[in-house]
C-alpha positions, 0 to 999 in steps of 0.5 A: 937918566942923563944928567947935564953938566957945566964943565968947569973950562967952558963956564965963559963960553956957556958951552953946555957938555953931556957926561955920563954918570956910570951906573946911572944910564944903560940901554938894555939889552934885548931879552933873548927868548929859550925856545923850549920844545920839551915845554910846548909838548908837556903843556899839550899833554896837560890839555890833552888830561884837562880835555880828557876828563872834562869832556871824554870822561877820561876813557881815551888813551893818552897816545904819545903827543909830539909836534912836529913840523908839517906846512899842510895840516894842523895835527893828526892821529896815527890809526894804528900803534907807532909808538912800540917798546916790544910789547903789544900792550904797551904800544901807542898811537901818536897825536900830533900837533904841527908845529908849524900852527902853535901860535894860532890863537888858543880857540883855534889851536886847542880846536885842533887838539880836540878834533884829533882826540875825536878821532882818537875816541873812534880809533879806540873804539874801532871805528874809523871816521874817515875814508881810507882812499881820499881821507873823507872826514864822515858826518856820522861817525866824525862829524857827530861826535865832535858836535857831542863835546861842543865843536861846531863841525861843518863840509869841507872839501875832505867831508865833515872836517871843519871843527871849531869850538862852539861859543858856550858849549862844552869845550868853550867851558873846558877851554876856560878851565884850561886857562889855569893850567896852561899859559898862553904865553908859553906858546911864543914859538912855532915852526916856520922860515928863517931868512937869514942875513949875509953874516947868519950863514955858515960858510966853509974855510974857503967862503963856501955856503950850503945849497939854497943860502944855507936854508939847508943842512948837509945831504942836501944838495941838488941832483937828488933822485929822489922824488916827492910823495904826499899823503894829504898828512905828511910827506916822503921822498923816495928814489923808487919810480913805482913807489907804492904805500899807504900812510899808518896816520891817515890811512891814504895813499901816497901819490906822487907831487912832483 
């Protein structure tokens, strides 16, 4: 509140002067918001148990769920093991959500959550619903499955991999009950670019910036020899001008991209 006083000189003059009360008037300061990864990853592992009993009848594996950051696709599942302590039993897929695509809305991102746990149900039951050499997504085996649990499921370019959830089936419902265990507003970070001012990037004592405006961290400068290699999932960079392999997650080939 400001409050408005005649100042005892100027009473004549019927000059009208501000005075600020202490303690009576404050302009807050803008909340700073914590970016909390460790949070976001248990709050995924919370949907993955609610998704698992309602709609898997808690037979799936709870693999290790990370996010991780990848501009080209929404998630993933590992086809083989990549988690390990040194004992086969104990070893792990992993299930990814791309951190790049948290704060899609919640039918979108549990969509995405859902379509990996179908490929995870398969991957248990040693099938394999996609092409090994193109990641062709299969109508029977993939396609099928996610109709099962209530995911609308449609052709894309890479086959059946369109997934959302179907209005009033079974995953909407489970959706609903999410609703109780899991906050939406936690979900206010995702992966993404950050353009900084003049002031934000770190220079050395004699004024010197990293490459690229800072964008970078060390051990990124130019020149390198290292080349570009996409799977359709995730990319490498590697010097080896023959480079040959193909990706644990998705089971394609890495083709050079650059």
């Amino acid at each position: 509140m400001i409050n408005c006083y005649l100042n005892s000189n100027q009473t004549r003059g019927k000059e009208m002067r501000l005075r600020r009360i202490p303690g009576q008037f404050s302009i807050p300061s803008p909340e700073i918001k914590k970016c909390n990864v460790s949070r976001l990853t248990e709050l995924t592992e919370i949907a993955f148990d609610h998704f698992n009993i309602e709609l898997f009848e808690g037979k799936l594996t709870r693999p290790a769920i990370t996010i991780q950051a990848d501009f080209n696709t929404y998630g993933w599942v590992s086809v083989l093991p990549v988690w390990v302590n040194g004992e086969k039993q104990n070893a792990k897929r992993e299930l990814n959500l791309t951190a790049n695509y948290l704060k899609r809305n919640r039918f979108e991102r549990w969509a995405t959550l859902l379509h990996e746990m179908v490929h995870l149900k398969n991957l248990q039951n040693g099938i394999l619903d996609v092409t090994p050499s193109n990641g062709y997504h299969q109508k029977k085996t993939f396609g099928k499955e996610c109709e099962k649990i209530g995911l609308d499921n449609w052709l894309r370019n890479d086959g059946w991999s369109g997934t959302k959830i179907s209005p009033y089936g079974k995953a909407h419902f489970a959706l609903q009950g999410l609703a109780e265990k899991v906050s939406e507003s936690e979900f206010d970070f995702q992966r993404g670019s950050f353009i900084p001012n003049e002031e934000d990037i770190p220079k050395t004592p004699t004024g010197k910036t990293a490459p690229n405006s800072g964008k970078k961290g060390r051990g990124s400068g130019n020149g390198s020899k290292n080349k570009k290699w996409s799977c359709g999932c995730q990319n490498a960079r590697v010097a080896i001008a023959d480079f040959s392999a193909t990706c644990n997650k998705c089971g394609n080939d890495f083709v050079r991209v650059d």
